[in-house]
C-alpha positions as CSV (number, residue, x, y, z in Angstrom):
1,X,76.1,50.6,93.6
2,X,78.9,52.5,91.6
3,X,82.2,50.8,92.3
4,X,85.3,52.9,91.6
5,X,88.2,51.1,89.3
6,X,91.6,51.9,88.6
7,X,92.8,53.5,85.8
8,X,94.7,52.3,82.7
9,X,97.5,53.3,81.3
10,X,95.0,53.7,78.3
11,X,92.3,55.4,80.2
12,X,95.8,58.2,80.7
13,X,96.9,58.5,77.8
14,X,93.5,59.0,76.7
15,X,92.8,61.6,79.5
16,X,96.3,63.4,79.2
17,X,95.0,64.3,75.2
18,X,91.9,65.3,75.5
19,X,92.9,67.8,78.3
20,X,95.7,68.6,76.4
21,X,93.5,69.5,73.1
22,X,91.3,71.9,75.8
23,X,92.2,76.0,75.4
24,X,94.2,77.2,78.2
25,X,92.0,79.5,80.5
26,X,93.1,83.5,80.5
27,X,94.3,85.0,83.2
28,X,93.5,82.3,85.6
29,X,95.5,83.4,89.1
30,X,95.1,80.7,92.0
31,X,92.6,82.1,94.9
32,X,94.3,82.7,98.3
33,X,93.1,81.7,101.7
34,X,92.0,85.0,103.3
35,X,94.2,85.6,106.4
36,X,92.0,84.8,109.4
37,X,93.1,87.7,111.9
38,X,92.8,87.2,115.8
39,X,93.8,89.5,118.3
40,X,95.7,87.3,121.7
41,X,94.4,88.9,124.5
42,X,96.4,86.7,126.8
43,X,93.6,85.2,128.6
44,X,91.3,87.4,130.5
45,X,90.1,86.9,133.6
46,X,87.2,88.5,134.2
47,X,86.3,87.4,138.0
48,X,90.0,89.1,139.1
49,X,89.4,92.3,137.1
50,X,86.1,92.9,138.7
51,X,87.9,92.4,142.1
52,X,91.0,94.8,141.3
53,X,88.4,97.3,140.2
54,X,86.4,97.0,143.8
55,X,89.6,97.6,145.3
56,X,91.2,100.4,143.1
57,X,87.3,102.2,143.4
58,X,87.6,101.8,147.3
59,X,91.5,102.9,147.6
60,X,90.0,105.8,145.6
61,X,87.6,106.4,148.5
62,X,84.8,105.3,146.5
63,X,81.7,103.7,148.6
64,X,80.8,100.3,146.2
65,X,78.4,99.4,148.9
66,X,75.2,101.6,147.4
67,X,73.0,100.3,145.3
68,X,73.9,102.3,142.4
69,X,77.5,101.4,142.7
70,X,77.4,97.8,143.9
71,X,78.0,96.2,140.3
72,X,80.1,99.1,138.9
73,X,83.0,96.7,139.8
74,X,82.2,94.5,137.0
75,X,81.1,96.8,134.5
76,X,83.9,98.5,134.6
77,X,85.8,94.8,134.2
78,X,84.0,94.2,130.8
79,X,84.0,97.8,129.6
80,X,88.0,97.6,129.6
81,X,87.7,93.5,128.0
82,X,85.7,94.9,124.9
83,X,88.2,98.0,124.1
84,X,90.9,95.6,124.8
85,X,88.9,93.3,122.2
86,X,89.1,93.2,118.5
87,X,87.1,91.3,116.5
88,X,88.4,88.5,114.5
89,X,88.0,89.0,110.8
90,X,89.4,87.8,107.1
91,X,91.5,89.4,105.2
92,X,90.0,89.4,102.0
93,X,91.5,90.3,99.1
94,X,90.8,89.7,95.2
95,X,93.2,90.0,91.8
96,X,93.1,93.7,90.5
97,X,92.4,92.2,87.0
98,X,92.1,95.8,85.7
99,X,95.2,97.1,86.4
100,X,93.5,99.9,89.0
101,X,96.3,101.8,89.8
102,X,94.6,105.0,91.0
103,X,94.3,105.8,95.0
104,X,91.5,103.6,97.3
105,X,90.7,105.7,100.3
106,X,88.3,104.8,102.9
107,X,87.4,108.4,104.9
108,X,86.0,109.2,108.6
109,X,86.4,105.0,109.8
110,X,85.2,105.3,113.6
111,X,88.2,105.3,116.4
112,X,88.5,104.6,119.4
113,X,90.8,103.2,121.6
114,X,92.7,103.9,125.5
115,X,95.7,105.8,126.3
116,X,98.2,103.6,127.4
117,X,99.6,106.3,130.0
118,X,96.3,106.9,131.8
119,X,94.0,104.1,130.8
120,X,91.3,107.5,129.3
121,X,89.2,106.8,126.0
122,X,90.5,108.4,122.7
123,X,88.1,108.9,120.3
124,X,88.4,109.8,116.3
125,X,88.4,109.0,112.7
126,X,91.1,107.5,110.9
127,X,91.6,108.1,107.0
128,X,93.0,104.8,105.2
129,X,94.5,104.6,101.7
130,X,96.6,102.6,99.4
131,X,97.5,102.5,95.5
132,X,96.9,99.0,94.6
133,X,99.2,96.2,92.8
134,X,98.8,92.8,92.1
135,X,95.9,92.7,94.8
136,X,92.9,95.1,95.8
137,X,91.0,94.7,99.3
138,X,87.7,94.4,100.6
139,X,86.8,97.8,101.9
140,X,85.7,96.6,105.0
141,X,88.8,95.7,105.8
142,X,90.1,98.8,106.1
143,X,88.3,99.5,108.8
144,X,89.3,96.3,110.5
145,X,92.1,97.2,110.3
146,X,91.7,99.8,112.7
147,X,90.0,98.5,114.5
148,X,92.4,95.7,115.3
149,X,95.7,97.8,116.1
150,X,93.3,100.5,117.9
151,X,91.2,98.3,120.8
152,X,94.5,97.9,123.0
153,X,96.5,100.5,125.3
154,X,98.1,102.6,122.5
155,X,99.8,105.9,121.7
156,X,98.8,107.3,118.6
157,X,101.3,107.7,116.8
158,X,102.7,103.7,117.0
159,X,98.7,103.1,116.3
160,X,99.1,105.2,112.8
161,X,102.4,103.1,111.4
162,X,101.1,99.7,112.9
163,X,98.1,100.3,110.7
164,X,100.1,101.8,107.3
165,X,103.0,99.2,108.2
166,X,100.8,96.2,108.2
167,X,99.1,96.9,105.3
168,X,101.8,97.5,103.5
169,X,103.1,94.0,104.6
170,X,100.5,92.0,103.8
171,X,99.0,93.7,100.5
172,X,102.2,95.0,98.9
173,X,100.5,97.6,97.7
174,X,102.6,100.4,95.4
175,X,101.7,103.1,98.7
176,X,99.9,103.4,101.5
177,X,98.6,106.4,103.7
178,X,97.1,106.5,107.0
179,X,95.8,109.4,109.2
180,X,94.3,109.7,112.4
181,X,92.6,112.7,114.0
182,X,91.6,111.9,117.9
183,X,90.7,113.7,120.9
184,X,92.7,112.3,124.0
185,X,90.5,113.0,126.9
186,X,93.3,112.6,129.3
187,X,94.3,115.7,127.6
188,X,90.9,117.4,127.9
189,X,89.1,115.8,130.7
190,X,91.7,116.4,133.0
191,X,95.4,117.7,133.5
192,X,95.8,120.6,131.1
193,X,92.1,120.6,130.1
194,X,92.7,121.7,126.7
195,X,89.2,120.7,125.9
196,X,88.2,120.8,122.0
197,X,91.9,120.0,121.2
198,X,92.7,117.0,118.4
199,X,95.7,115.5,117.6
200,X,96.9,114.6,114.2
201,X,99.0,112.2,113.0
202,X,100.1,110.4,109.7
203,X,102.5,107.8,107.8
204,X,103.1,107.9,104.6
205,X,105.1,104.6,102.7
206,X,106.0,103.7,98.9
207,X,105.0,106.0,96.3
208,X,102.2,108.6,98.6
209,X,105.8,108.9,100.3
210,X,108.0,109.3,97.6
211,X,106.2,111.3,94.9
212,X,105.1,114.6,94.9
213,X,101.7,114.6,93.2
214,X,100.7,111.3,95.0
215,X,101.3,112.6,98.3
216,X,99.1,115.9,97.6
217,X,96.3,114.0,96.2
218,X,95.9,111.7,99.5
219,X,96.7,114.7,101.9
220,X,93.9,116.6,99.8
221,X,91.4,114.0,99.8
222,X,92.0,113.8,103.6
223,X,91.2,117.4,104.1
224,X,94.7,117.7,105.0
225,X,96.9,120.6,103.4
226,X,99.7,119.3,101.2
């Protein structure tokens, strides 16, 4: 059995010289926790969404007595629950040992999220970039990103600078750029109609705001005009 014993003020001293006669390690940074990110839905209740949903069908004049329409109710209940449900992820991020200080742009990440005025799908892409400092990020997360601002009621344009500003928070990169392109289908499904229509949106921080060339070089890679 090995039985741990104190140390001497010998055993130290002896320590403290040999570690001090070791090379010092280059360009050792000290790893960071990745943020855990979580979504609070609040608490949802399932069981009195799938009622509300019986009775807005039925004030709607819709028979939920059929076959066909008997568990509409609750699909409807957990249709909503998922858009109104990111998924938890890391924020991962890793020293830019290289000094990268060109533009990182993820292109055509999947959208979709619900109008807050009329409770209709929007659907898109979103166009995510940044100019790194200290800290590049996995590319995945871009896309959580996204995802995590956009599966909630939300108008478009608070969705695009919730998405550039929170980035810009918690990288500290030297500029970010987001765009969105969606179709609303409140807009094209019913009231005006104006189906085929898309609706574009950006926000621009730190240097893809500030300098010229920067700024043209995201808005180009976007397939945006500059």
């Amino acid at each position: 059995m090995d039985i741990a014993t104190p140390a001497t003020a010998a055993d130290a001293a002896g320590l403290s010289a040999g570690l001090a006669a070791l090379p010092a390690p280059q360009n050792m940074r000290p790893s960071l926790t990745p943020l855990r990110v979580v979504h609070d839905t609040g608490g949802v209740d399932l069981a009195e969404a799938e009622r509300a949903a019986a009775h807005f069908l039925k004030a709607l004049g819709i028979d939920t007595g059929t076959e066909s329409l008997s568990d509409t109710p609750g699909r409807m209940a957990r249709a909503y629950a998922e858009l109104f449900s990111p998924r938890p992820f890391d924020l991962t991020t890793f020293p830019n040992d290289e000094g990268y200080d060109e533009l990182v742009l993820a292109r055509g990440i999947p959208l979709r999220s619900v109008c807050e005025h009329h409770m209709l799908p929007v659907v898109g892409t979103a166009h995510v970039g940044y100019l790194p400092g200290h800290r590049i990020l996995g590319l995945s997360k871009l896309a959580r990103v996204v995802e995590h601002f956009a599966y909630r009621p939300q108008v478009q344009e608070r969705l695009t600078k919730q998405v550039a500003d929170w980035l810009n928070t918690h990288l500290e990169p030297k500029g970010v750029g987001v765009v969105i392109e969606a179709e609303h289908t409140c807009m094209t499904l019913r009231g005006v109609q104006a189906t085929g229509s898309s609706t574009l949106t950006s926000t621009l921080l730190g240097t893809l705001r500030h300098d010229a060339r920067s700024r043209a070089e995201f808005l180009s890679l976007t397939g945006l005009p500059s």
